[in-house]
N, C-alpha and C positions, 0 to 999 in steps of 0.2 A: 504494500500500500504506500503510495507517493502523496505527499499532499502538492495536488498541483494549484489549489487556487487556492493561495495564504490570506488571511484578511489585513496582513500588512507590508508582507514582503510583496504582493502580488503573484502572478500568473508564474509558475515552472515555464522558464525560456526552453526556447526547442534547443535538442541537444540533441548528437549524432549518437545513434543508437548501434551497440556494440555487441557482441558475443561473448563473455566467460565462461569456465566450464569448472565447475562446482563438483572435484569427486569427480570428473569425466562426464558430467552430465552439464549440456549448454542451457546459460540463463540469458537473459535477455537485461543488459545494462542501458548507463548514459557513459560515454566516455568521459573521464576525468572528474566523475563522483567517488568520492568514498567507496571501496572495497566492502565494508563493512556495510553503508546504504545499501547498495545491491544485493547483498546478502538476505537485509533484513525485510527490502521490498519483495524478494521471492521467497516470503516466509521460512526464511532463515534463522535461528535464533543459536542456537549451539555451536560455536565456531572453535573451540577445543574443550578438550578434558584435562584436568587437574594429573598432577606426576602420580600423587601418592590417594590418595582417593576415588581419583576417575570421574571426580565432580566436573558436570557441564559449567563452561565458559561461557560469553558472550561480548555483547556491548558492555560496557559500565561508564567511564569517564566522557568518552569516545574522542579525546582531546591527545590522545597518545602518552598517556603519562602514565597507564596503567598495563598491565600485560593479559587482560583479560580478551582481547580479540587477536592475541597471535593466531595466525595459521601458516603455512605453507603454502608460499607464494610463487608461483611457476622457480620451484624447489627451494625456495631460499627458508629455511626455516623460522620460526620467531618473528614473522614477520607480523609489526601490529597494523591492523587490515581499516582502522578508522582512517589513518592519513596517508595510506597508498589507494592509488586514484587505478581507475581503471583502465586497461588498456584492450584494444580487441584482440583475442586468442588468447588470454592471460590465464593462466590455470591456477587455482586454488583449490587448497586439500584442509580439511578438518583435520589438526593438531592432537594427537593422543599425549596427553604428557611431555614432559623435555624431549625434544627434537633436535639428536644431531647432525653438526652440519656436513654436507656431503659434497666432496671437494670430486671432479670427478678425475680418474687416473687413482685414485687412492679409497679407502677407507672411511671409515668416520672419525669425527673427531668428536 
């Protein structure tokens, strides 16, 4: 759900409409909106799990100061999804726990 008519900000300006793929599955974006917006307009809400609990994550700050919307961002791990913008083909994965980073030619670190 987008709010497209605010009653101060006004009308959502037209914006080029994009493809990410969520888990392998394509959503339908705005290019150069919040990561985490997209997410949460295609009813999205769980964007990782806790290391030692396996508690669902999500939005919370949504200002990047918090680590609650890390995911996995076309590979880069820990990446917080409010202030990476969208880009068309960009792949995102739900975060199970610490995610590490994966260099390629090599192993984890």
């Amino acid at each position: 759900m987008r709010v497209e008519k605010h009653p101060i900000l006004g009308d959502l300006p037209d914006q080029k409409r994009v493809t990410l793929y969520y888990n392998g599955q394509p959503l339908e974006a705005y290019e150069g909106e919040p990561v985490a917006s997209a997410l949460m307009n295609a009813g999205i809400r769980v964007f990782r799990t806790t290391a030692r609990r396996k508690e669902p994550r999500g939005i919370f700050c949504a200002i990047g100061r918090c680590t609650d919307c890390m995911m996995i961002v076309d590979g880069v791990p820990n990446t917080r999804t409010c202030v990476t913008y969208v880009r068309d083909g960009m792949r995102v994965e739900k975060q199970e726990g610490l995610s590490a980073l994966k260099i390629e030619g090599e192993g984890e670190r």
